[in-house]
C-alpha positions in Angstrom: 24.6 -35.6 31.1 26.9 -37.9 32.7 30.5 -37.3 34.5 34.2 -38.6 32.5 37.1 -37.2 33.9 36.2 -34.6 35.9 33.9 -32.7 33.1 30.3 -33.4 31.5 29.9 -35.4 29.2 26.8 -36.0 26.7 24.6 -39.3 26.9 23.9 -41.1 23.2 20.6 -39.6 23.9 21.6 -36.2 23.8 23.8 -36.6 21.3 21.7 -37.6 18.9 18.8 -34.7 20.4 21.6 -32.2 19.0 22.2 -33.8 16.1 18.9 -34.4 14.8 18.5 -31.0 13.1 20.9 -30.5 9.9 21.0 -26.8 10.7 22.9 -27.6 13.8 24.7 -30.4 12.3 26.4 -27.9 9.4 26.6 -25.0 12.1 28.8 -27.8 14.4 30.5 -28.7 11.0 31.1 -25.0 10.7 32.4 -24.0 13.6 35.2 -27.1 13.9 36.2 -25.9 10.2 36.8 -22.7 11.7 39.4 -23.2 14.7 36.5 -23.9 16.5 35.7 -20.2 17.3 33.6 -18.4 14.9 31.7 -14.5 15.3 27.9 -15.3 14.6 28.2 -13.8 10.9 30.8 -15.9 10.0 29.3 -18.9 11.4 25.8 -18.3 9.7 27.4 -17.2 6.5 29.0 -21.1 6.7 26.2 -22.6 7.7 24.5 -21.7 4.7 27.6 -22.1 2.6 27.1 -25.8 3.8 23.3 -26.3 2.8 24.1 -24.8 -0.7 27.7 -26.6 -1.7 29.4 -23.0 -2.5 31.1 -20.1 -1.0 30.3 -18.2 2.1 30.9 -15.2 0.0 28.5 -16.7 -2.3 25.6 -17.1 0.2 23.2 -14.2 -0.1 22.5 -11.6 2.8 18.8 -12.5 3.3 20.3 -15.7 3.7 23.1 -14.9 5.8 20.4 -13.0 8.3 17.8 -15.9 8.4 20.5 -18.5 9.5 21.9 -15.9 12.3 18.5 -15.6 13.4 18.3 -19.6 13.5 21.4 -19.7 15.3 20.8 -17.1 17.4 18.0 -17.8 18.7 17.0 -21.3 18.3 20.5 -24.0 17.6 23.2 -22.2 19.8 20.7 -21.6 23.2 20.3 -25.8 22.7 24.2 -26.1 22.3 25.1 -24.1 25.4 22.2 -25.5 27.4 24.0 -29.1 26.8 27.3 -27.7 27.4 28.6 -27.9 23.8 29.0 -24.2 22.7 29.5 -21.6 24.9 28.2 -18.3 23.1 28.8 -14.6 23.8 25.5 -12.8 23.1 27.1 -9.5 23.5 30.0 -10.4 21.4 27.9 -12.5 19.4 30.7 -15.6 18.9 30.3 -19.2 19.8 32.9 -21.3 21.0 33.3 -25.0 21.1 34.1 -26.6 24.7 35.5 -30.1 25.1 32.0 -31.7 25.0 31.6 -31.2 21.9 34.4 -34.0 21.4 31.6 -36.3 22.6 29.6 -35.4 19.1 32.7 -36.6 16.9 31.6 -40.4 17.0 27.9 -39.7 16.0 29.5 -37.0 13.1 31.9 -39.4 11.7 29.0 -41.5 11.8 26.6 -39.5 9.8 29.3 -37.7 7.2 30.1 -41.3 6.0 26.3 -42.1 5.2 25.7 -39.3 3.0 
């Protein structure tokens, strides 16, 4: 991480590190769709939503539960760790910070190839 304006700020490096798993990509997707605060549930149950082209309500349980495990465990500790998310484990809610902003390019990027 490097320094702009007084706050962190992700390397190209990094950047693409977060991005290169889809499951993080959609739960980043996710969370801007949703104000940028979303409670773990809600967040997986988009995730999913994402991967499958319907609903949330539509996404099944088991599915629902595998994702927040994902998330939970694996994709938001990577996002806090680089400063991107900060996530309440006792609350379970994730929250983007303003490094995330530093993703947008690289998104924009990869939402208009495909």
């Amino acid at each position: 991480m490097s320094e702009r304006d007084g706050r962190r700020s992700l390397t190209t490096d990094e950047a693409i590190d977060l991005l290169a798993h889809d499951e993080r990509r959609r739960a980043l997707a996710a969370l801007r769709a949703q104000g940028g605060s979303a409670a773990l549930d809600h967040l997986a149950g988009a995730t999913v939503a994402r991967a499958q082209d319907c609903s949330p309500d539509d996404v099944a349980a088991a599915a629902r539960e595998r994702a927040a495990a994902a998330l939970h465990h694996q994709h938001l500790p990577r996002l806090v760790d680089a400063e991107v998310v900060e996530y309440d484990r006792e609350e379970n809610r994730a929250e983007l910070t303003a490094v995330a902003g530093d993703l947008d390019p690289f998104l924009s990027m990869l939402s208009g190839n495909g």
